[in-house]
C-alpha positions in Angstrom: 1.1 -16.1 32.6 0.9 -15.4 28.8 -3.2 -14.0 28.0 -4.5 -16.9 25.4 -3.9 -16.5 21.5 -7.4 -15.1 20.3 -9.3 -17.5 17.5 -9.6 -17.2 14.2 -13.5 -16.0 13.5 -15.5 -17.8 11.2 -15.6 -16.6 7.9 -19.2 -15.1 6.9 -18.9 -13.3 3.5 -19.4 -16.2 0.8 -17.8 -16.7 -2.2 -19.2 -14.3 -4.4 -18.5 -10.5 -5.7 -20.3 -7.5 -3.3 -22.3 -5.6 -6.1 -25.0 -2.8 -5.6 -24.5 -3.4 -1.8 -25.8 -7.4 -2.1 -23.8 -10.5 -2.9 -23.9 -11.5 -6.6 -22.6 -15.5 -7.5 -20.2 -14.8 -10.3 -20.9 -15.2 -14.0 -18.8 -18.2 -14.3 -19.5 -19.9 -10.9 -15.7 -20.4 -10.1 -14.2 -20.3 -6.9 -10.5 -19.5 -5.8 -8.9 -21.1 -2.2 -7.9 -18.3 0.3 -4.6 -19.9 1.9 -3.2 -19.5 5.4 0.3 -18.2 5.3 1.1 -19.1 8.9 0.6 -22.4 7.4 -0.4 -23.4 4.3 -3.6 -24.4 4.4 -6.6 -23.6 2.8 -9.4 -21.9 5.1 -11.8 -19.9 2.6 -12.5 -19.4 -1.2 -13.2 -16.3 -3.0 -15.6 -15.7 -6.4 -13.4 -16.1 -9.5 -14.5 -13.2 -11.0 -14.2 -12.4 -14.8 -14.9 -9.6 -17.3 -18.9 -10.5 -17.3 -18.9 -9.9 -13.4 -16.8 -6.2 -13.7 -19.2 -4.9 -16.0 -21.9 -6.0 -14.2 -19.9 -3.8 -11.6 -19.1 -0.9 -13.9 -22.9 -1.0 -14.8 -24.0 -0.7 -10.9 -21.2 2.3 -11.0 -22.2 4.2 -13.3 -26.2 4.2 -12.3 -25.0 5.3 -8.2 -23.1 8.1 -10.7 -26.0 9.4 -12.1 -28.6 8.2 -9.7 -28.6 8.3 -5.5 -24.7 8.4 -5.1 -24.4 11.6 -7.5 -27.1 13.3 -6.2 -26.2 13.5 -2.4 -23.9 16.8 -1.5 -20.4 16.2 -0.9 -21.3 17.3 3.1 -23.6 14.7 3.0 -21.0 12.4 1.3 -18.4 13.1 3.7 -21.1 12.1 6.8 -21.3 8.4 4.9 -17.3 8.1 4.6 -17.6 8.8 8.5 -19.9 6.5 9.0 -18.1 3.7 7.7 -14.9 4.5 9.6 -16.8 4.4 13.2 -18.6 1.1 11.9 -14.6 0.0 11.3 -13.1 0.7 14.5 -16.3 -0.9 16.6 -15.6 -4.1 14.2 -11.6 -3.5 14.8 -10.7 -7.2 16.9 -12.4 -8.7 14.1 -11.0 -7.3 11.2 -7.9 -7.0 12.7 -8.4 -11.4 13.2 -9.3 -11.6 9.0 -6.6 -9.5 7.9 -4.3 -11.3 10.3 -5.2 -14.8 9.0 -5.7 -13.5 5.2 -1.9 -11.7 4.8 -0.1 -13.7 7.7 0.9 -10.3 9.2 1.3 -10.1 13.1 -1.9 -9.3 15.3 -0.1 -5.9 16.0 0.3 -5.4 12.8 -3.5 -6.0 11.7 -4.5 -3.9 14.4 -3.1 -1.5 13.2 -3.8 -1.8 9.7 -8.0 -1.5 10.7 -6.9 1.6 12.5 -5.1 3.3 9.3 -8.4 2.2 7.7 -11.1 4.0 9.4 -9.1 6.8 9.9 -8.6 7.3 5.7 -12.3 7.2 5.6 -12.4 9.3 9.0 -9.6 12.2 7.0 -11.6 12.2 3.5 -15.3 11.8 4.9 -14.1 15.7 6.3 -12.3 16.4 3.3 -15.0 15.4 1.0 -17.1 19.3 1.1 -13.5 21.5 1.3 -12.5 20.8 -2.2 -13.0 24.5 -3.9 -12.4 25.7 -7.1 -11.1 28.9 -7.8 -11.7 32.1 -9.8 -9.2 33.5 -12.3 -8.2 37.7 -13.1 -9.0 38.2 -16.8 -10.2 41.2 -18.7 -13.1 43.1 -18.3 -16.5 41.8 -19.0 -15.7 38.4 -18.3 -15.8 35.8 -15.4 -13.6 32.7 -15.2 -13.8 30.0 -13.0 -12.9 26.6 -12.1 -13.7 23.8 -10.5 -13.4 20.4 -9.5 -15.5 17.0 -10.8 -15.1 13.9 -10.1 -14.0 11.1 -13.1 -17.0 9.2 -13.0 -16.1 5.8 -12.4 -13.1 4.7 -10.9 -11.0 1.2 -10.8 -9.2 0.4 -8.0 -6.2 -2.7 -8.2 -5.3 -3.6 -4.4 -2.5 -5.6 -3.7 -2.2 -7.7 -1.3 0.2 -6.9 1.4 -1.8 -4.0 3.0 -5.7 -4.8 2.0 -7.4 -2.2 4.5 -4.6 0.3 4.5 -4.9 1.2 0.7 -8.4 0.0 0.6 -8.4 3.1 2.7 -6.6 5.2 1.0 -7.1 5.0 -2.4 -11.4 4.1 -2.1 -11.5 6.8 0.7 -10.0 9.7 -1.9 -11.8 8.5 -4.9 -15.5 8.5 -2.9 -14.7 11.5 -1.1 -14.3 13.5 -4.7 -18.0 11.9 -5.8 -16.7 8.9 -7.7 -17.6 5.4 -8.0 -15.7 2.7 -7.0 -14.9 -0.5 -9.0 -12.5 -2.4 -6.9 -10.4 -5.4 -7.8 -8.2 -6.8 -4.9 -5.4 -8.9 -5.0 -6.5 -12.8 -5.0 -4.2 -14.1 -2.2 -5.8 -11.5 0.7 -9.0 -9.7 0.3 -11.6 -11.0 2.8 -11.1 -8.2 4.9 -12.3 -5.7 2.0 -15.5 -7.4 1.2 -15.9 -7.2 5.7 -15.8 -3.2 4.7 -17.8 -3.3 1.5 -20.6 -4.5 3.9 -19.9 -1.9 6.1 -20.0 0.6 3.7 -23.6 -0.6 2.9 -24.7 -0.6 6.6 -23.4 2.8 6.9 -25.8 3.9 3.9 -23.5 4.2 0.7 -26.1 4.2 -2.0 -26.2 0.8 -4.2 -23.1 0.8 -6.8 -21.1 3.8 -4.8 -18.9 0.5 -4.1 -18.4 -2.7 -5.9 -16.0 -5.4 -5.5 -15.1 -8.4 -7.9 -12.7 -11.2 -6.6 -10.6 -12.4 -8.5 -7.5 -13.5 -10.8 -5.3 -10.8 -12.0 -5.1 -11.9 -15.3 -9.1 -12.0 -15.6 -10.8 -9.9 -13.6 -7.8 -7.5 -12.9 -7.3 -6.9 -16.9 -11.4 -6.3 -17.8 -11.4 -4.1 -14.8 -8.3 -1.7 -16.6 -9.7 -2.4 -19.9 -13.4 -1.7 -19.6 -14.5 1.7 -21.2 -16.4 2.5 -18.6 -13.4 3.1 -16.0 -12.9 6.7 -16.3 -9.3 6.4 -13.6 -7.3 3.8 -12.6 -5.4 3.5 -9.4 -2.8 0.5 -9.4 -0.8 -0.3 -6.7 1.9 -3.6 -7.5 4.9 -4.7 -9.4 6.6 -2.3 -12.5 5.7 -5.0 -14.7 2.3 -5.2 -13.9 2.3 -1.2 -14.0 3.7 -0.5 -17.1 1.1 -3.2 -18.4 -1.4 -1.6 -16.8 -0.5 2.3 -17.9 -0.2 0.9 -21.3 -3.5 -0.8 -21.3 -5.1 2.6 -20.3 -3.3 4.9 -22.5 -5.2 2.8 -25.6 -8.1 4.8 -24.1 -6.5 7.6 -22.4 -7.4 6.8 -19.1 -5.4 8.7 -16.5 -3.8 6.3 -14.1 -2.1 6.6 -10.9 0.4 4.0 -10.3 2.6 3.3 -7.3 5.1 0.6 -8.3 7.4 -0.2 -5.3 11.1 1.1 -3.8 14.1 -0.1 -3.1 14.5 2.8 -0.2 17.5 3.9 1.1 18.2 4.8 4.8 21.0 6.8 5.2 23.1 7.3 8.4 25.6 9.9 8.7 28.4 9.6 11.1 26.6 12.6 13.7 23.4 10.9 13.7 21.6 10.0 17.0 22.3 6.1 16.4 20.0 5.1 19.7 17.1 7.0 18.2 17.7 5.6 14.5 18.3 1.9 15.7 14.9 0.9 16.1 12.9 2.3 13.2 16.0 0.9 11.2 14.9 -2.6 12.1 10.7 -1.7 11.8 11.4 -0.5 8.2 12.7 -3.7 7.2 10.9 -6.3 9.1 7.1 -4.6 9.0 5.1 -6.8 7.5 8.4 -9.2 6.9 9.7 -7.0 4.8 6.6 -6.8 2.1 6.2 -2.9 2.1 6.7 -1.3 -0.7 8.4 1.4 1.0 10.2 -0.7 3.0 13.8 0.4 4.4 15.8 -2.5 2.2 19.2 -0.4 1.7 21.1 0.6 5.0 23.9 3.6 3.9 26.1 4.3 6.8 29.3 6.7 6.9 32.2 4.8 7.1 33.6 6.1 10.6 30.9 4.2 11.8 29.5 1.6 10.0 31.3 -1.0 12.1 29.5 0.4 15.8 26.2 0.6 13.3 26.3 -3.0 12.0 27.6 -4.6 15.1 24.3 -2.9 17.3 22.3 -3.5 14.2 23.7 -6.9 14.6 22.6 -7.6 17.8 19.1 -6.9 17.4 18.6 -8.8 14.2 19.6 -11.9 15.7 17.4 -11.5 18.6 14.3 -10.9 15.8 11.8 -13.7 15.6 9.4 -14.7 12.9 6.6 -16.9 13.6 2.5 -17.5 13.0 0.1 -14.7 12.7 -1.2 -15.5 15.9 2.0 -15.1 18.3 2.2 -11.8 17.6 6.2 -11.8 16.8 8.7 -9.5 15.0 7.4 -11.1 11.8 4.7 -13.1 10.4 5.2 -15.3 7.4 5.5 -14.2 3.5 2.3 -14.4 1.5 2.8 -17.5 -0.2 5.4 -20.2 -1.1 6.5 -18.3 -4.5 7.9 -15.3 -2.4 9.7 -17.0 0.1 11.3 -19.1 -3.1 12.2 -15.5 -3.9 13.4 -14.4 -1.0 15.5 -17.4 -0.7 16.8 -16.9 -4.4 18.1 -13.6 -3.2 19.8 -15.0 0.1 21.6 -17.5 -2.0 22.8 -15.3 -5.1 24.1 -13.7 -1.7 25.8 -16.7 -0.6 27.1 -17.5 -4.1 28.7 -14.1 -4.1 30.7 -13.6 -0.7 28.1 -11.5 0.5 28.7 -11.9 4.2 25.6 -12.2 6.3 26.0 -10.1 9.9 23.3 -11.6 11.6 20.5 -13.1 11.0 16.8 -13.9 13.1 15.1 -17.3 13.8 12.3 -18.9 12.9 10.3 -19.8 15.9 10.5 -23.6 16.9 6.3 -23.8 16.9 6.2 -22.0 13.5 3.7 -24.5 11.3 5.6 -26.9 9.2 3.7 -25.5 6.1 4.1 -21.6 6.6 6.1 -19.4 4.2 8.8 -18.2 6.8 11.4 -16.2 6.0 14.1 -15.4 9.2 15.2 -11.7 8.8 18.6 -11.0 7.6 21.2 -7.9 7.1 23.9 -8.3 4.7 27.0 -6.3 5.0 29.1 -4.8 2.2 27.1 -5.6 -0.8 28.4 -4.2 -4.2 27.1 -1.5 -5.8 24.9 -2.9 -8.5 24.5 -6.3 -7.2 20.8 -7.5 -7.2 20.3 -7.3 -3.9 20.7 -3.3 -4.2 18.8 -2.3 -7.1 16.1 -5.1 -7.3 13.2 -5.3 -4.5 13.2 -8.3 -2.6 10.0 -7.9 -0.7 11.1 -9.9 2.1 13.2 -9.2 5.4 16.6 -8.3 4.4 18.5 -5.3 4.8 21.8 -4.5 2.2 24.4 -2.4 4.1 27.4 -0.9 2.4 29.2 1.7 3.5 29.6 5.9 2.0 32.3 8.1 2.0 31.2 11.3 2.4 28.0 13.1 1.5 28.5 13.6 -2.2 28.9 9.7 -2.6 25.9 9.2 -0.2 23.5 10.6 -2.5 25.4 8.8 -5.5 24.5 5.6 -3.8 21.4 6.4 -2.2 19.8 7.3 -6.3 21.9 4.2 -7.9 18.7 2.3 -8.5 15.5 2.4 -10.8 13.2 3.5 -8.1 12.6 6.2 -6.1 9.6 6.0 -3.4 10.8 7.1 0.1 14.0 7.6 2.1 15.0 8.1 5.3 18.2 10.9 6.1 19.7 10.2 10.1 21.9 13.9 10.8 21.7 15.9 13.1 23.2 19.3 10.5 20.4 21.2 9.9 21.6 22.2 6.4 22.7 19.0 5.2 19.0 17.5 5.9 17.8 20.1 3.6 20.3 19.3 1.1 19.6 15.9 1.0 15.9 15.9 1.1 16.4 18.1 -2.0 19.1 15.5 -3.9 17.9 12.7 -3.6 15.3 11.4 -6.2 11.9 10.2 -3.9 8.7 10.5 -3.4 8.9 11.2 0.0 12.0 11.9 2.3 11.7 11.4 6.2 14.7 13.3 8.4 15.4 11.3 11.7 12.4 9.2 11.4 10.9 7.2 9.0 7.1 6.4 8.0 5.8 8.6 10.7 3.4 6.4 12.1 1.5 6.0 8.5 1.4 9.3 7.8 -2.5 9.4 6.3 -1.9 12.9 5.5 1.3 13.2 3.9 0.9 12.8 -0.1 2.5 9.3 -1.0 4.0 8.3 -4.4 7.1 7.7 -6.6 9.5 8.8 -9.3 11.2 7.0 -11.6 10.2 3.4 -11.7 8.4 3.9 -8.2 5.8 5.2 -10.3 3.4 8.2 -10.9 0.7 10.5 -9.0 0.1 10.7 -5.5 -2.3 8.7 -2.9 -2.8 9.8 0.9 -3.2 13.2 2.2 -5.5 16.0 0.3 -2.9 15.8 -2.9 -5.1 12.5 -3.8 -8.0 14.5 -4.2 -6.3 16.1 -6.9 -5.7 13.3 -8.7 -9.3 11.7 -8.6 -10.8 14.8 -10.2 -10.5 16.5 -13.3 -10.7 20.8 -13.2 -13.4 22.1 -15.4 -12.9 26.0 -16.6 -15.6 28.3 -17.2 -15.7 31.5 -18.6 -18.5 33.8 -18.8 -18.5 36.6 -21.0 -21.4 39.2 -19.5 -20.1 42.3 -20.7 
């Protein structure tokens, strides 16, 4: 007998922005409805934030900077960040329930989300005292040295297809180097992040070490890039928004870190372990249905076997099910009904083209009426160039085509705009080398792909993936700026 679905807490933060550790009402008294994508409903509202309410924010910032928040010692800093991820793994089931309901992402999926979380704020609460500078050789008579501080205040834009995860990683680096956090998440799923921002008070952040304002993009997303006060910007989202948003900062030279989205390659050569690559084939494309940024969407396999490769793909792509947050199932829904409109668009330029579909999944029979389902798909011998292998879909559909021989693999593999992660499957030693050197990406995984999260492993793009790194100590790097002093004593 099947355990019983778990139910949906009730939702206890109100609508309002979480500034200087209390709830504020926001400056214009609007309020934004928080929609179920299992199906389509309504269930919360959000504060509609606008540029009165982030400065308010930046204000409450900048006074933890110079006040209790500066003061304490990065050891002491780093106990805080610890803190709050213990306080998020004893609140996991019901985090995991609000991010769940909030993104429409399987209860697995949620789970493990919350877990990613805490341990961000678990990796830079130790990370937060280690950050050393350094001492330079220079001629007698003199002393140089360097060493890290932090930007002051920082601005954080969170998307919303992984809240916690780069709630985590992004606010975890930027604390853990002495900022102040001004955070802006996306308007379609952020109740879990004001959950934390309470958290992060209980745990004993100082008032203004970390503000949130709810909100529109276009309102409180654009005073949040360009208030003066912001001394960094970390943006995760579309390259349109990005460049926008680099742009926007530049007028004020703002440094900026910007991760932009991928249309990833996998890559399968013909001596490849094909049982072990199978599987995480399938989870790179159908995690979180498809609405990762690094997301697996282009399948490259050598041409002596692509048929075996696409027939066992085949089979378990047709055996995938999506269905309501709840039911735990191979996905949940899309975010809202504009993306599955776009995910449809692609599937019928497809159509329109003689793209042939292999296989796709269902849609389970119990799925709400008014979800944004999306069954996922794998399309076989699309053309080079073709939309559906240079644009990002965001959405469960995997683009095979077929490669020669290693030169043309890597040909294919950097024949788009972006350039965020990609996965190599070969078991010659020297060729994994070789192609974790050629081919343009922020990060290249041999025989595996994501590794499980991978909080340490420094995460960003080239090319139109984007700029500077999040995750792993590298971030640390990027939330600070390197002072040099030299000392002339004779």
């Amino acid at each position: 007998m099947n355990a019983p679905h778990p139910q949906w807490p009730a939702i206890t933060t109100p609508a309002q922005n979480f500034i200087a550790n209390r709830w504020q009402a926001p400056a214009g008294g609007g309020e934004l409805p928080m929609v179920d994508p299992s199906d389509g409903a309504p269930f919360a509202a959000i504060a509609r934030g606008n540029a009165d309410d982030v400065g308010t924010a930046v204000r409450a910032a900048e006074a933890a900077r110079d006040g209790a928040w500066g003061r304490l010692a990065p050891a002491e800093k780093g106990r805080l960040l610890g803190t709050l991820s213990r306080l998020i793994l004893d609140r996991a089931d019901e985090l995991a329930l609000i991010e769940a309901r909030d993104c429409g992402k399987p209860l697995a999926q949620a789970r493990a989300d919350v877990a990613a979380c805490a341990r961000y704020f678990e990796f830079y609460g130790g990370a937060s005292d280690k950050l050393h500078g350094t001492t330079i050789p220079y001629p007698e008579g003199f002393t140089v040295l360097t060493w890290r501080e932090p930007h002051g205040v920082t601005g954080h834009v969170i998307p919303w297809n992984y809240p916690l995860q780069i709630f985590g990683r992004s606010v975890g680096g930027a604390l853990a180097a002495g900022n102040a956090c001004v955070v802006k998440p996306a308007e379609d799923a952020c109740l879990s992040l004001l959950r934390v921002a309470e958290l992060a008070a209980e745990a004993g952040l100082p008032p203004g070490a970390l503000n949130i304002v709810t909100g529109l993009g276009a309102e409180a997303g654009a005073a949040l890039v360009e208030h003066p006060g912001i001394r960094h910007i970390s943006f995760t989202g579309s390259p349109a928004t990005g460049a926008w948003v680099g742009a926007a900062a530049s007028q004020r030279h703002c440094p900026v870190t910007l991760e932009l989205g991928g249309k990833s390659p996998q890559i399968v050569f013909a001596d490849a372990d094909i049982e072990a690559a199978l599987p995480a084939l399938v989870n790179a494309i159908v995690q979180n249905a498809g609405q990762t940024c690094s997301a697996g969407s282009r399948l490259l396999v050598e041409r002596s076997r692509y048929e075996e490769v696409l027939a066992r793909l085949g089979e378990r792509f047709a055996a995938l099910v999506a269905g309501p947050a709840l039911a735990d199932l191979d996905c949940g829904p899309l975010i809202r009904a504009t993306q599955l409109a776009r995910v449809r668009d692609f599937l019928a330029s497809a159509a329109r083209d003689g793209i042939a579909t292999v296989a796709q999944g269902t849609v389970a029979a119990d799925a709400p009426a008014g979800g944004f389902y999306a069954a996922p798909t794998l399309l076989r011998d699309v053309p080079i160039g073709h939309r559906l292998v240079c644009d990002e879909v965001f959405g469960p559909v995997l683009a095979a085509l077929p490669f020669a021989d290693e030169a043309d693999a890597i040909r294919l593999a950097n024949a788009t705009d972006f350039g965020l992660v990609a996965g190599v499957w070969t078991q010659d030693g020297a060729r994994q080398l070789r192609l974790a050197r050629a081919v343009q990406s922020g990060q290249v995984f041999v025989n595996n792909y994501g590794a499980g999260g991978g909080v340490e492993l420094p995460f960003g793009g080239v090319k139109h993936s984007g700029h500077g790194r999040e995750k792993g100590f590298e971030a640390l790097f990027g939330f600070t700026t390197v002072k040099t002093v030299v000392v002339r004593h004779g």
